[in-house]
N, C-alpha and C positions, 0 to 999 in steps of 0.2 A: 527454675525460671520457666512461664507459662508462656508461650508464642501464641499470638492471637490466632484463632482462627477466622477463616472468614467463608461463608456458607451464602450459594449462591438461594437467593427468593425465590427461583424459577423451577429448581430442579435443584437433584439431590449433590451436585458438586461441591466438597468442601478442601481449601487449603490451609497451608499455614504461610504461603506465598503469595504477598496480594498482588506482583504482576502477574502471575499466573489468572489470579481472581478476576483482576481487571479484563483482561482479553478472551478469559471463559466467558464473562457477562455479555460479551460484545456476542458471542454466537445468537443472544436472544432477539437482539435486535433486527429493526426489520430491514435495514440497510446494510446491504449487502457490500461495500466499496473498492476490495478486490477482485477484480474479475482475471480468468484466465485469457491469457490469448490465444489459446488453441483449442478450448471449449465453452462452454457455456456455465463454467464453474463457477462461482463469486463466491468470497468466502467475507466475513466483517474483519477480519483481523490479517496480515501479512502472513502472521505466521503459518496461520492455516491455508494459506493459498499456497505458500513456500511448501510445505508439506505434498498437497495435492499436486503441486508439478513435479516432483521427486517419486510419490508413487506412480501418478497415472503418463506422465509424460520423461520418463526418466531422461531419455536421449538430448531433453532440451535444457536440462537441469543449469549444466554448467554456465552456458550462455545468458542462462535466465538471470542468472543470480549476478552475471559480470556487468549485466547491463540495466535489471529493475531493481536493483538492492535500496530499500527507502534513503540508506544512506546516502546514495549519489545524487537523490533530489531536494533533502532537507536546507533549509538554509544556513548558511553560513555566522558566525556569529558580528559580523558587520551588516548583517540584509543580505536580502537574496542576492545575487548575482548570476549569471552562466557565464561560460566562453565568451559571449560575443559581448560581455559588458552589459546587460541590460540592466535597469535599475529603476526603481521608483513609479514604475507602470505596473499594472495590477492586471493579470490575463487571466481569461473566465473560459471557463470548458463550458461549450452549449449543448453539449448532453446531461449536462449536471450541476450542482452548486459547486464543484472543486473551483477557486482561484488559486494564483501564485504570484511571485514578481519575477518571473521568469519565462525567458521566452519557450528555454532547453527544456523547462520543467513541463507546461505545458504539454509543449509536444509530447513528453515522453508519458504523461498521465491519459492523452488523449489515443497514443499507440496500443500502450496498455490496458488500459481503460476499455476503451472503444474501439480500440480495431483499426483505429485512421491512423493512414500513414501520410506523410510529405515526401516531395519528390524530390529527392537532393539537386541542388544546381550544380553542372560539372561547372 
C-alpha cells in the first residue's frame, strides 16, 4: 500500500502526513499570525509559536498554554458564545483582520496578539 506523498513547491520538505504538510506550508507565507507576548517572535502556525515559548521562554510554558490554547477560543458547536453570553455580534481587532463573535475571544486575541490588556473592573 503507497501513502501519498506530499512535497512542499517552496523548499525541499516532504511528508507522508498532510497536517504536517499543511502547517509546514503556512511557514512560507507572508503572514505571520502568532505573535509571542514576551518577544517580538510571530510564528504562521500555533504550533510553532507553542514550540518557541517552550524553548526560548520555558518558565512561562505552563501558564501559556493554560490560558492561550486555540482550544479555549474556538467556537463552540452552537456559535460562538463566552461567559458573559455574548452572541450574534461580530468583534473586529483594529490592529488586524482577525474578527470573532466574542467578547472573551477578542480580548484574549488582542492580549496575545497585541500586547493590549483591559483593566479588570473590581
Amino acid at each position: 500500500l503507497f501513502k501519498t506523498m506530499y512535497e512542499c513547491d517552496q523548499c525541499s520538505y516532504t511528508t507522508h502526513i498532510k497536517n504536517s504538510f499543511n502547517r509546514h506550508v503556512s511557514i512560507h507565507e507572508p503572514e505571520k499570525r502568532w505573535g509571542c507576548p514576551h518577544c517580538n517572535y510571530r510564528g504562521a502556525d500555533w504550533t510553532y509559536l507553542k514550540k518557541h515559548i517552550r524553548g526560548r521562554h520555558p518558565e512561562t510554558y505552563r501558564d501559556f498554554m493554560a490560558t492561550w490554547s486555540p482550544r479555549k477560543v474556538k467556537p463552540s458547536s452552537s456559535g460562538v458564545e463566552d461567559e458573559e453570553g455574548d452572541s450574534g455580534e461580530t468583534y473586529s481587532c483594529s490592529y488586524c483582520q482577525y474578527s470573532v463573535n466574542s467578547v472573551s475571544a477578542i480580548w484574549k486575541h488582542l492580549e496575545f496578539q497585541h500586547s493590549v490588556t483591559r483593566e479588570k473592573s473590581a
